[in-house]
C-alpha positions as CSV (number, residue, x, y, z in Angstrom):
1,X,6.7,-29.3,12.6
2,X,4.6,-29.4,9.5
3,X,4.8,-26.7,6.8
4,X,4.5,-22.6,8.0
5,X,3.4,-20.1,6.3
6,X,5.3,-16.6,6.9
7,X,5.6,-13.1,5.3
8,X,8.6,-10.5,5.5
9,X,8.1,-7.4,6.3
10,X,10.7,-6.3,3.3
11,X,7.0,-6.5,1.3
12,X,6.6,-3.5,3.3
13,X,9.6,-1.6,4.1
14,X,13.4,-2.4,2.1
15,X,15.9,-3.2,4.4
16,X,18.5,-2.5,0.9
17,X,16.3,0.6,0.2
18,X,15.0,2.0,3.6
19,X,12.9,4.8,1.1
20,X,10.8,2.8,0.5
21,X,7.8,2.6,2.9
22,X,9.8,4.2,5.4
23,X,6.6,6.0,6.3
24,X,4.7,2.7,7.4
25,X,5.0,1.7,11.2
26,X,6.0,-1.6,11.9
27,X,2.8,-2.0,13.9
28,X,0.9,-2.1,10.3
29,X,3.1,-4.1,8.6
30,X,2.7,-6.6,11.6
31,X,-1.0,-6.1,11.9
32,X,-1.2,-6.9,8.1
33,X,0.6,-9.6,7.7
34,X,-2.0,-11.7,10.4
35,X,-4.2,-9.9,8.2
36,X,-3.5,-11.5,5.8
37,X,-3.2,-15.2,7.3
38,X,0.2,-15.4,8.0
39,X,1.5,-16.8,11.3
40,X,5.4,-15.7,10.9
41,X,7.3,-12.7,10.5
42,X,10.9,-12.7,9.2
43,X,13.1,-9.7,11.0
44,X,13.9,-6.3,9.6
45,X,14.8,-2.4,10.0
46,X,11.6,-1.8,10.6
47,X,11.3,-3.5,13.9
48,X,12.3,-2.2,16.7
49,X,15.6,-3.6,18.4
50,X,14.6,-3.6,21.7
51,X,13.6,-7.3,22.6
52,X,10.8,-6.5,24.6
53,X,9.1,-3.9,21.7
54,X,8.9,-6.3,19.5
55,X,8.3,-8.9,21.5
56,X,5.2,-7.6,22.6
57,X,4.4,-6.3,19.4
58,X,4.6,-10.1,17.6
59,X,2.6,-11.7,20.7
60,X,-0.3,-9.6,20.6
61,X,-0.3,-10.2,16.6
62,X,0.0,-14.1,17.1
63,X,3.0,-13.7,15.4
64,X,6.3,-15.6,15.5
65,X,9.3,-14.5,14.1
66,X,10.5,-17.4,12.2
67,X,14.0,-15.9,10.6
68,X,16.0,-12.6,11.0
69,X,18.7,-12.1,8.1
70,X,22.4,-12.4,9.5
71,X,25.4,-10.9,7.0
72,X,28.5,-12.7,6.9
73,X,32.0,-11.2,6.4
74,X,34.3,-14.6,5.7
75,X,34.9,-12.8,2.1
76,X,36.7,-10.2,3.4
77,X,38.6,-12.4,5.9
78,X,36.5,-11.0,9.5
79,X,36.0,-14.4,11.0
80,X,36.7,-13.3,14.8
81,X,33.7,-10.4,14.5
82,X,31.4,-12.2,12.7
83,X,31.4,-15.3,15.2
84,X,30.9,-12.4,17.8
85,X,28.0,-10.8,15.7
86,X,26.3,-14.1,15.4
87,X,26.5,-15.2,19.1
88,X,24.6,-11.9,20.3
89,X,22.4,-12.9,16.8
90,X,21.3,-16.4,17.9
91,X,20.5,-15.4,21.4
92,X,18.1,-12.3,20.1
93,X,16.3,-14.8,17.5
94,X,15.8,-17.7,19.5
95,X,14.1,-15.6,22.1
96,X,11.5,-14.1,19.6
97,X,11.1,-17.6,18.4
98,X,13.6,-18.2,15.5
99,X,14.6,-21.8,14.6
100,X,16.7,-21.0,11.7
101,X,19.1,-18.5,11.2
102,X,19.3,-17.1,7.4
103,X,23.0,-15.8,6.6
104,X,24.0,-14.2,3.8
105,X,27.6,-13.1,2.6
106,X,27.9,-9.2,2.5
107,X,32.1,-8.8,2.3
108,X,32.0,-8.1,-0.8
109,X,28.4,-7.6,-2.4
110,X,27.2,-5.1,-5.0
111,X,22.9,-5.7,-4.6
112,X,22.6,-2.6,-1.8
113,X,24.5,-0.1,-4.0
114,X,21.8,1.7,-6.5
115,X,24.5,2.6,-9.3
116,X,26.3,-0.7,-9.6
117,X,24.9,-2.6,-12.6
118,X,23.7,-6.3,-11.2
119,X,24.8,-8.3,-14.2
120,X,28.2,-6.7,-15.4
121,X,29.6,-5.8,-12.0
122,X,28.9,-9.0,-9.3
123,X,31.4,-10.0,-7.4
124,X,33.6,-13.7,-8.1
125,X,35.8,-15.0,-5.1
126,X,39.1,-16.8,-5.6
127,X,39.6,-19.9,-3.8
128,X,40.9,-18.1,-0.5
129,X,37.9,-16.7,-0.3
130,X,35.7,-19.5,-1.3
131,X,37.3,-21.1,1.3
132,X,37.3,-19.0,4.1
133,X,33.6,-18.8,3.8
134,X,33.0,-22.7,3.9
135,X,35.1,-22.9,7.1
136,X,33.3,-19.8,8.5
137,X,29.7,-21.2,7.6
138,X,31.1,-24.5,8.9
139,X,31.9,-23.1,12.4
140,X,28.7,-20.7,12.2
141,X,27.0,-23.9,11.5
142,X,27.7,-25.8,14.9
143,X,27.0,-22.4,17.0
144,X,23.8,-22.7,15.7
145,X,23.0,-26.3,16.6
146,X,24.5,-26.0,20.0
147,X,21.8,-23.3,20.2
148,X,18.6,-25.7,18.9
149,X,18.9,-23.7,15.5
150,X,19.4,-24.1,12.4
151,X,22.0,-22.4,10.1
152,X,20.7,-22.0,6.5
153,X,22.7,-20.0,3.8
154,X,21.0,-17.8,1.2
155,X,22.2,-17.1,-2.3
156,X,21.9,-13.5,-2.9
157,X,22.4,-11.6,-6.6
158,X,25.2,-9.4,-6.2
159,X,27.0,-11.7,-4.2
160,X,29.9,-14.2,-4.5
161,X,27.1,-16.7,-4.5
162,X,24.5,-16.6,-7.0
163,X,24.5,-19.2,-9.6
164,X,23.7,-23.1,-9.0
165,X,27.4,-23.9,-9.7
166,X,28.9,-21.6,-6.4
167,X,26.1,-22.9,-4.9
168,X,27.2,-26.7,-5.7
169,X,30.9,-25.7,-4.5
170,X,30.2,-24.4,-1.2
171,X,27.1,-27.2,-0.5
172,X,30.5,-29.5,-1.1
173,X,32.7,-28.0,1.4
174,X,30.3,-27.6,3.9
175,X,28.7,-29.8,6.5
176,X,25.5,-31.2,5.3
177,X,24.8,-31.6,8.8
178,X,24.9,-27.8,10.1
179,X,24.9,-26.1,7.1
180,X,21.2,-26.3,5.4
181,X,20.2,-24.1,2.1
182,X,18.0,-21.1,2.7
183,X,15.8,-21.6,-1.3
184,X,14.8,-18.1,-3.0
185,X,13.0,-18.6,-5.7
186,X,13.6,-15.0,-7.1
187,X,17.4,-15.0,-6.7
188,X,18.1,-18.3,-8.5
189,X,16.1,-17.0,-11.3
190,X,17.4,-13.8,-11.3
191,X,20.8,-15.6,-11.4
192,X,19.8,-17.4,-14.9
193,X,19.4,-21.2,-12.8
194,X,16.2,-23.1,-12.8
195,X,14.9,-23.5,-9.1
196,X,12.8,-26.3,-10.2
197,X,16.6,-28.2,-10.7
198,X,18.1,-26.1,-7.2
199,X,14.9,-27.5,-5.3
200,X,15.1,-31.2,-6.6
201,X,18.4,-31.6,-5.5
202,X,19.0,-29.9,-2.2
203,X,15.0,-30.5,-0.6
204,X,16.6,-32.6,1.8
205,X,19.0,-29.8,2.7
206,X,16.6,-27.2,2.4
207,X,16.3,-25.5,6.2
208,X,14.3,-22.6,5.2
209,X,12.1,-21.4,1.6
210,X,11.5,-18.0,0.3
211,X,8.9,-17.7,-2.4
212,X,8.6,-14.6,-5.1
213,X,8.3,-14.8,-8.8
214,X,10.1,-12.5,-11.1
215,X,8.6,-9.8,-13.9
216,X,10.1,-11.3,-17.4
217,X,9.6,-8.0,-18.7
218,X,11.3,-6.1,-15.8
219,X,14.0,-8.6,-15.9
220,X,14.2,-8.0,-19.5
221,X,14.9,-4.1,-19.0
222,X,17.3,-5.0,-16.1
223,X,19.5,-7.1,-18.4
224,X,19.3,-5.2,-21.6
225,X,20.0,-1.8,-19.4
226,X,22.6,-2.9,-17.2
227,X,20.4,-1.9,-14.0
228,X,21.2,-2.1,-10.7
229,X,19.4,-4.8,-8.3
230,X,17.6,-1.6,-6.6
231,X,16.8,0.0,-9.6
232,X,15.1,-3.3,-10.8
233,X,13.4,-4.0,-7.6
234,X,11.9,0.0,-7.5
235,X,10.6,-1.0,-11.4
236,X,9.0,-3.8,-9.9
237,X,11.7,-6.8,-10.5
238,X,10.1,-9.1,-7.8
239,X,6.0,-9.9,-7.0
240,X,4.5,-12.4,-4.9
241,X,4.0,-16.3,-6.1
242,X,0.4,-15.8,-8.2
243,X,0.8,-12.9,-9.5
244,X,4.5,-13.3,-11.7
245,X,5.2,-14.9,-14.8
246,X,8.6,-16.7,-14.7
247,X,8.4,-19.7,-11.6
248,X,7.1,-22.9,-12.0
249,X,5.2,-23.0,-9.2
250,X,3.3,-26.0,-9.9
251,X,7.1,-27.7,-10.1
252,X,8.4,-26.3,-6.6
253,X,5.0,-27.1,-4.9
254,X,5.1,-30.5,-5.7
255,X,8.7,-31.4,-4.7
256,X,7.8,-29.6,-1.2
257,X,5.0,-32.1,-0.6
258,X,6.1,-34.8,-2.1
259,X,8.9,-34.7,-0.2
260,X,7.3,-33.7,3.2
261,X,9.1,-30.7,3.7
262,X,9.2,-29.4,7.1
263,X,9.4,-25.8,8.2
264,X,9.0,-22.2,7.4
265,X,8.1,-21.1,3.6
266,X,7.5,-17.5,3.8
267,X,7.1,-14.7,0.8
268,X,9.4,-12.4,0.5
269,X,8.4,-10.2,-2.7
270,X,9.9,-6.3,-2.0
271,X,8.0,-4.2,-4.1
272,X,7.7,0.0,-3.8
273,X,4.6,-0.2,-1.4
274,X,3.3,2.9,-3.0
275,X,2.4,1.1,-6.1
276,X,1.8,-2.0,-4.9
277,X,-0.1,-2.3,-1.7
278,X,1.5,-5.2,0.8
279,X,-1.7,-6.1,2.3
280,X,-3.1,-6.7,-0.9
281,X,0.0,-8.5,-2.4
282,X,0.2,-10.2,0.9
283,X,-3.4,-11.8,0.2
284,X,-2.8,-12.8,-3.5
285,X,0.3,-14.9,-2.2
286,X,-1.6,-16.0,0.9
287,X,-4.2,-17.4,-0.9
288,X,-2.6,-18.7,-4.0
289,X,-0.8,-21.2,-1.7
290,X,-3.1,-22.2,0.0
291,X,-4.3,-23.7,-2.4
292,X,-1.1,-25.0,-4.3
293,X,-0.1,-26.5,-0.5
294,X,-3.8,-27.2,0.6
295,X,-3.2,-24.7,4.0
């Protein structure tokens, strides 16, 4: 498997914020992103749930989807229904043509609440919790193999991880050989980490890639005003790689190839669709690398 080139459909509709774009069908945002040149889908609300909908919908796109987001409740101790949850998950994804499986812990989160300031209020776990989670992902981890996937954890602001030191703590405690890294760009930045440093030392963990660069001024008013991660993100927080002004793509590029990094890298830039159109977002990103990766 050589290097894939995806796009989310959160570009069009917010799975946190469901107001925005909830007017597009998930037929145009799937027509659009092969439009654009994509080949992969992640999942979203705005899919239908019925297998063979979307099914139908993605094959007569060309369209795989490579990744469906699956929340995890280890934080808040719901081991028994989350292993549940992720069984029913696996089998759902696989069959639409997943490989990967991107989990993210939502026990105790603050990013889908509009009023709760990002910085100030984010959650920290105590050690029972830290814990908890690392055995969860750990278990989580060989479902997902037993299945021919892969499990690959995503850092998420708002969350109990965030910054490259929870992210070293958990990498510790969990096994490097079913539990892989799911690298956002626009989260570690947001966090205050450098994902030049993230990427360098965790490429050979690295199961899955999501690219988006970051506004420094919108970042500037979300720290100064104590916004919310919605608020931001409705101000225009996040934008596709080529079009933002605080990655160094040039940096992250060349670790993926010099590396031979195998697998899905797909933009995943929300934006208020109103303002900024996904097609033509879609396009910048689709085009700037392609030629930063030579795809």
């Amino acid at each position: 498997m050589s290097i894939q080139l995806g796009c989310a459909p959160i570009n069009w509709s917010n799975d946190d914020l469901p107001s925005l774009g909830g007017e597009l069908t998930y037929q145009q945002c799937l027509s659009e992103i092969a439009l654009a040149g994509f080949t992969g889908s992640e999942g979203g609300i705005k899919y239908p749930k019925a297998f063979d909908v979307i099914k139908k919908a993605i094959d007569l796109r060309g369209i795989t989807i490579c990744n469906m987001w699956f929340s995890t409740e280890f934080t808040i101790f719901k081991n028994e229904d989350t292993y549940e949850r992720f069984d029913k998950h696996l089998d759902y994804t696989y069959g639409l043509g997943a490989r990967v499986v991107g989990a993210g812990e939502c026990g105790i989160t603050i990013h889908g609440n509009e009023e709760i300031p990002l910085f100030k209020n984010r959650p920290i776990l105590n050690d029972e919790q830290f814990e908890n989670l690392a055995d969860g992902l750990n278990e989580l981890g060989k479902r997902a193999k037993d299945k021919g996937m892969k499990l690959c954890f995503h850092p998420h602001v708002g969350t109990g991880i965030e910054t490259k030191a929870e992210i070293d703590r958990l990498m510790s405690l969990t096994d490097k050989e079913t539990v892989f890294l799911l690298f956002d760009t626009g989260h570690l930045t947001l966090a205050g980490e450098n994902p030049v440093e993230v990427i360098q030392q965790y490429i050979n963990r690295i199961g899955h890639i999501h690219v988006k660069d970051v506004r420094r001024n919108i970042f500037a008013q979300v720290t100064k005003n104590d916004l919310s991660f919605l608020q931001g993100i409705k101000k225009g927080l996040f934008t596709v790689p080529g079009d933002g002004d605080m990655v160094d793509w040039d940096a992250i590029f060349k670790i993926i190839r010099d590396n031979h990094y195998e697998g899905w890298i797909v933009v995943e830039a929300e934006q208020d669709p109103a303002i900024a159109d996904p097609l033509e977002y879609a396009i910048i990103a689709r085009k700037f690398m392609g030629e930063k990766l030579g795809l």
